[in-house]
C-alpha positions in Angstrom: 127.2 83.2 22.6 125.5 80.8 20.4 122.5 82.5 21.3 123.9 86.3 19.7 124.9 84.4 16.7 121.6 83.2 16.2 120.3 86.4 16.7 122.6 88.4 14.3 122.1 85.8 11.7 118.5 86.3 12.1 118.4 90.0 12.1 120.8 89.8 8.9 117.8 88.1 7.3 115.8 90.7 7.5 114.0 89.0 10.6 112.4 91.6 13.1 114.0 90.6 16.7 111.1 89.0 19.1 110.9 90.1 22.4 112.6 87.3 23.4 115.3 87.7 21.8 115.6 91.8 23.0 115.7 90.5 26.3 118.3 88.0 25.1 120.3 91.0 24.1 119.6 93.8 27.2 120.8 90.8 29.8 124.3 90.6 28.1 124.6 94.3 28.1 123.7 94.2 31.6 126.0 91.5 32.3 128.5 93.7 30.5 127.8 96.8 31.9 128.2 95.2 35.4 131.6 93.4 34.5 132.9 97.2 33.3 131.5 98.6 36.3 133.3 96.2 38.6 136.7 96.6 36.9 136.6 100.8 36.3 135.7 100.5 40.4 138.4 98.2 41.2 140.4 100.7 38.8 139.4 103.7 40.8 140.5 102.5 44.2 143.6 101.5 42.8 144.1 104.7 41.0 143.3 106.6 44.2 146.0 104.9 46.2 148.1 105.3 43.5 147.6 109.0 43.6 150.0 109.6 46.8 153.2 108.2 44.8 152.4 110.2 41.6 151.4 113.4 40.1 148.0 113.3 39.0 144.9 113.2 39.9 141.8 111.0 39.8 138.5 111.9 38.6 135.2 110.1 38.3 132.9 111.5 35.5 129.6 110.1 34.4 131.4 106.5 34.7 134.0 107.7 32.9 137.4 107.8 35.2 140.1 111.1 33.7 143.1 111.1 35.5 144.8 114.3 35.1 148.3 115.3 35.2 150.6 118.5 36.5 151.3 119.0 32.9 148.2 119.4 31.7 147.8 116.1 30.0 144.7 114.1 30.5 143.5 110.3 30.2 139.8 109.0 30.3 139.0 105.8 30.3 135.8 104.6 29.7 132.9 101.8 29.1 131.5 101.2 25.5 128.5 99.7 26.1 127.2 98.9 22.1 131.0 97.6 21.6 131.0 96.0 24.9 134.5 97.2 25.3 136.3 99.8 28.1 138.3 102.6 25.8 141.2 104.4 26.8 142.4 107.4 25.7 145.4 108.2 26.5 149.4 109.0 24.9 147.4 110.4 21.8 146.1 106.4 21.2 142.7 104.7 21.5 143.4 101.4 23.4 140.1 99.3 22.9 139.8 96.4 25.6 137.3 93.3 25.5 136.5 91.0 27.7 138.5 87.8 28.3 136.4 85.2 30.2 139.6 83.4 30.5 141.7 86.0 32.4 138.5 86.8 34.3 139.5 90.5 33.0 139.0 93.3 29.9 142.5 92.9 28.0 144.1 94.5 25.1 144.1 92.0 23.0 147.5 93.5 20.7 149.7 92.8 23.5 147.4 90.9 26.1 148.0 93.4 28.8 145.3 93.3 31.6 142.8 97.3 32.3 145.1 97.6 35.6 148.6 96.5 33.7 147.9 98.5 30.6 146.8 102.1 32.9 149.9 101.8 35.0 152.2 101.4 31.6 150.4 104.4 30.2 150.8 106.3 33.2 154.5 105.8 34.1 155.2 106.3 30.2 153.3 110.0 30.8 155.6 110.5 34.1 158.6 109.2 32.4 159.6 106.7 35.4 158.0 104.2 37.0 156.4 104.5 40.4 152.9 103.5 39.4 151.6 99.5 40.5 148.2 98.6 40.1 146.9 96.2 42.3 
Protein backbone atom coordinates (compact mmCIF):
# COMPACT_ATOMS: atom_id res chain seq x y z
CA UNK A 1 0.00 0.00 0.00
CA UNK A 2 2.92 2.13 0.88
CA UNK A 3 4.15 1.29 -2.39
CA UNK A 4 0.64 2.99 -4.38
CA UNK A 5 1.19 5.96 -2.19
CA UNK A 6 4.57 6.40 -3.34
CA UNK A 7 3.43 6.03 -6.66
CA UNK A 8 0.49 8.52 -6.70
CA UNK A 9 2.58 11.02 -4.89
CA UNK A 10 5.06 10.64 -7.54
CA UNK A 11 2.73 10.80 -10.48
CA UNK A 12 1.13 13.94 -8.73
CA UNK A 13 4.59 15.44 -9.19
CA UNK A 14 4.49 15.38 -12.51
CA UNK A 15 6.85 12.18 -12.48
CA UNK A 16 6.36 9.79 -15.54
CA UNK A 17 5.65 6.24 -13.87
CA UNK A 18 8.83 3.69 -14.54
CA UNK A 19 8.28 0.46 -15.66
CA UNK A 20 8.65 -0.68 -12.43
CA UNK A 21 6.33 1.02 -11.01
CA UNK A 22 3.53 -0.05 -14.00
CA UNK A 23 4.10 -3.43 -13.05
CA UNK A 24 3.74 -2.27 -9.39
CA UNK A 25 0.35 -1.14 -10.39
CA UNK A 26 -0.99 -4.11 -13.10
CA UNK A 27 -0.07 -6.88 -10.10
CA UNK A 28 -2.57 -5.20 -7.73
CA UNK A 29 -5.19 -5.03 -10.36
CA UNK A 30 -4.49 -8.49 -11.00
CA UNK A 31 -4.61 -9.30 -7.43
CA UNK A 32 -7.85 -7.42 -7.54
CA UNK A 33 -9.34 -8.69 -10.33
CA UNK A 34 -8.72 -12.30 -8.99
CA UNK A 35 -10.15 -11.46 -5.46
CA UNK A 36 -13.58 -10.10 -7.48
CA UNK A 37 -13.46 -13.03 -9.59
CA UNK A 38 -13.41 -15.43 -6.60
CA UNK A 39 -16.19 -13.67 -4.78
CA UNK A 40 -18.75 -12.99 -8.01
CA UNK A 41 -18.03 -17.08 -8.47
CA UNK A 42 -18.67 -17.95 -5.02
CA UNK A 43 -21.71 -15.44 -5.62
CA UNK A 44 -22.90 -17.33 -8.67
CA UNK A 45 -23.03 -20.72 -7.09
CA UNK A 46 -24.81 -19.40 -4.30
CA UNK A 47 -27.17 -17.46 -6.38
CA UNK A 48 -27.86 -20.53 -8.54
CA UNK A 49 -28.89 -22.65 -5.51
CA UNK A 50 -30.74 -19.95 -4.42
CA UNK A 51 -32.75 -19.87 -7.58
CA UNK A 52 -35.06 -23.05 -6.63
CA UNK A 53 -36.54 -21.14 -3.47
CA UNK A 54 -37.09 -17.82 -5.36
CA UNK A 55 -38.33 -16.20 -8.45
CA UNK A 56 -35.65 -15.07 -10.47
CA UNK A 57 -33.18 -15.99 -12.45
CA UNK A 58 -29.42 -16.01 -12.67
CA UNK A 59 -27.36 -14.77 -15.43
CA UNK A 60 -23.69 -14.51 -16.09
CA UNK A 61 -22.73 -11.68 -18.55
CA UNK A 62 -19.23 -10.64 -19.57
CA UNK A 63 -18.40 -11.12 -15.68
CA UNK A 64 -21.12 -9.25 -14.87
CA UNK A 65 -23.80 -11.53 -12.90
CA UNK A 66 -27.96 -9.89 -13.66
CA UNK A 67 -30.34 -11.68 -11.76
CA UNK A 68 -33.68 -11.15 -13.17
CA UNK A 69 -37.02 -11.17 -11.67
CA UNK A 70 -40.83 -12.39 -12.71
CA UNK A 71 -41.61 -8.78 -12.51
CA UNK A 72 -39.48 -7.53 -14.84
CA UNK A 73 -37.00 -5.99 -12.46
CA UNK A 74 -33.36 -6.56 -12.94
CA UNK A 75 -29.99 -6.38 -10.79
CA UNK A 76 -26.32 -6.56 -12.08
CA UNK A 77 -23.67 -6.68 -10.16
CA UNK A 78 -20.42 -6.14 -11.21
CA UNK A 79 -16.35 -5.75 -10.87
CA UNK A 80 -14.78 -2.09 -11.18
CA UNK A 81 -11.59 -2.75 -12.00
CA UNK A 82 -9.94 1.12 -12.13
CA UNK A 83 -11.99 1.61 -8.61
CA UNK A 84 -11.12 -1.74 -7.48
CA UNK A 85 -14.54 -2.08 -6.19
CA UNK A 86 -17.72 -4.75 -7.19
CA UNK A 87 -20.95 -2.32 -7.99
CA UNK A 88 -24.39 -3.29 -7.52
CA UNK A 89 -27.15 -2.02 -9.11
CA UNK A 90 -29.99 -2.83 -7.81
CA UNK A 91 -33.56 -1.14 -5.86
CA UNK A 92 -32.87 2.00 -8.06
CA UNK A 93 -29.23 2.36 -5.79
CA UNK A 94 -25.55 2.03 -6.70
CA UNK A 95 -24.04 -0.03 -3.72
CA UNK A 96 -20.12 0.35 -4.19
CA UNK A 97 -18.14 -2.44 -2.20
CA UNK A 98 -14.23 -2.46 -1.43
CA UNK A 99 -12.28 -4.78 -0.24
CA UNK A 100 -11.82 -5.45 3.47
CA UNK A 101 -8.56 -7.54 4.12
CA UNK A 102 -9.89 -7.93 7.56
CA UNK A 103 -13.16 -9.67 6.75
CA UNK A 104 -11.30 -11.50 4.05
CA UNK A 105 -14.39 -10.06 1.83
CA UNK A 106 -15.76 -6.84 -0.50
CA UNK A 107 -18.07 -5.02 2.13
CA UNK A 108 -20.28 -1.99 2.01
CA UNK A 109 -18.63 -0.03 3.94
CA UNK A 110 -22.11 2.35 5.07
CA UNK A 111 -23.41 -0.53 6.89
CA UNK A 112 -20.55 -3.16 6.86
CA UNK A 113 -22.66 -5.80 5.16
CA UNK A 114 -20.63 -8.56 3.41
CA UNK A 115 -21.28 -9.12 -1.23
CA UNK A 116 -23.31 -12.33 -0.15
CA UNK A 117 -25.23 -10.52 3.02
CA UNK A 118 -25.85 -7.29 1.11
CA UNK A 119 -27.36 -9.49 -2.40
CA UNK A 120 -29.61 -11.61 -0.31
CA UNK A 121 -31.08 -8.21 1.59
CA UNK A 122 -31.58 -6.73 -1.80
CA UNK A 123 -33.17 -9.64 -3.16
CA UNK A 124 -35.75 -10.49 -0.38
CA UNK A 125 -36.43 -6.61 -0.25
CA UNK A 126 -37.42 -7.06 -4.30
CA UNK A 127 -39.55 -10.31 -3.35
CA UNK A 128 -41.01 -8.67 -0.31
CA UNK A 129 -40.30 -11.73 2.08
CA UNK A 130 -37.49 -13.49 3.01
CA UNK A 131 -36.48 -16.82 1.61
CA UNK A 132 -33.16 -15.90 0.16
CA UNK A 133 -29.66 -17.17 2.46
CA UNK A 134 -26.43 -16.86 0.92
CA UNK A 135 -24.01 -19.08 1.87
Amino acid sequence: MAEKQELAKGLANDQSPTTNDYNLFMLEEHEFRKRADSALDSLKQSLITAEESADMEVEDQAGALHISFDDGSRFVISPNAPVQQIWISALSTSFKLDWSEAQRDFVLQKTGEKLKALVARVINQQLGEEVVTLV
